[in-house]
N, C-alpha and C positions, 0 to 999 in steps of 0.2 A: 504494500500500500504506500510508501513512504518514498519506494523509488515512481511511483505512478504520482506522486505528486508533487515530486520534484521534478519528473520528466514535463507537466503540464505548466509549472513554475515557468520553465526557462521558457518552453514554446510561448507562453501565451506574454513574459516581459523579456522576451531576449533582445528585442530592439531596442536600440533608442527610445525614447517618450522625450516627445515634442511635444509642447505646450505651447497655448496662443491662447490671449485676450482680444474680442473682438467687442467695439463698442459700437452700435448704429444707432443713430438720431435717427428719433420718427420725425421722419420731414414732412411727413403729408398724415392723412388719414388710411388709406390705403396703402401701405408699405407690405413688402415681401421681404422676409429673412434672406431668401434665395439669393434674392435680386441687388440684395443690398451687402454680399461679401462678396470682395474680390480677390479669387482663387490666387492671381498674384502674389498678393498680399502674405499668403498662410507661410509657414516656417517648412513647410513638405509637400511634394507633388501627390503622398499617398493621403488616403480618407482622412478623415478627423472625427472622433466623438464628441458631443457635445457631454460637458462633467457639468455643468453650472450653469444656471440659464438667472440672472438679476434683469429683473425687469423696470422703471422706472414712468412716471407720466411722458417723459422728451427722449428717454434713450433706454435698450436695450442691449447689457453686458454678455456675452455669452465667454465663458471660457471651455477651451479647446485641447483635447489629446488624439495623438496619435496611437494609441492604446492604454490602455487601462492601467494603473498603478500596481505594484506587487501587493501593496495593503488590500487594493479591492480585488486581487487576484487570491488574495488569503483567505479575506472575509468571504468572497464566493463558495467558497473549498470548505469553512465553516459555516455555511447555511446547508451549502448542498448536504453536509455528513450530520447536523443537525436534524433534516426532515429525513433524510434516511432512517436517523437513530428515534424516530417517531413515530414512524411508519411498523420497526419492526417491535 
């Protein structure tokens, strides 16, 4: 079990983590998230998750990874073997 969860440790954080703060003004009433990041911009050509989303009346914060941290990679590892160990 221990080497199974070290082998999904490395796969799922063996890259880099890229992070990125994106800030967009609502400048109109109708704004789009999509429309309004420019893929230029980001720190990596590959996806981004959204971790954070602050929202405000004039602007909306999102901060940004390129995968998932080892902590939430842990914590996932202790939910999943929590509802396992509840089930049986």
């Amino acid at each position: 079990m221990c080497n199974q969860v070290a082998f999904y440790l490395v796969e799922e954080t063996g890259a880099a983590l890229t992070e990125a703060k994106v800030t967009l003004p609502h400048d109109s009433v109708e704004w789009s998230v999509i429309e309004a990041i420019d893929p230029e911009q980001l720190p990596t050509d590959g996806p981004m998750q959204v971790r954070e989303i602050d929202s405000t009346a004039s602007e909306t914060t999102l901060r940004l990874a390129s995968r998932q941290s080892v902590g939430d990679a842990i914590q996932d590892i202790r939910d999943r073997t929590q509802r396992n160990s509840e089930r049986v």
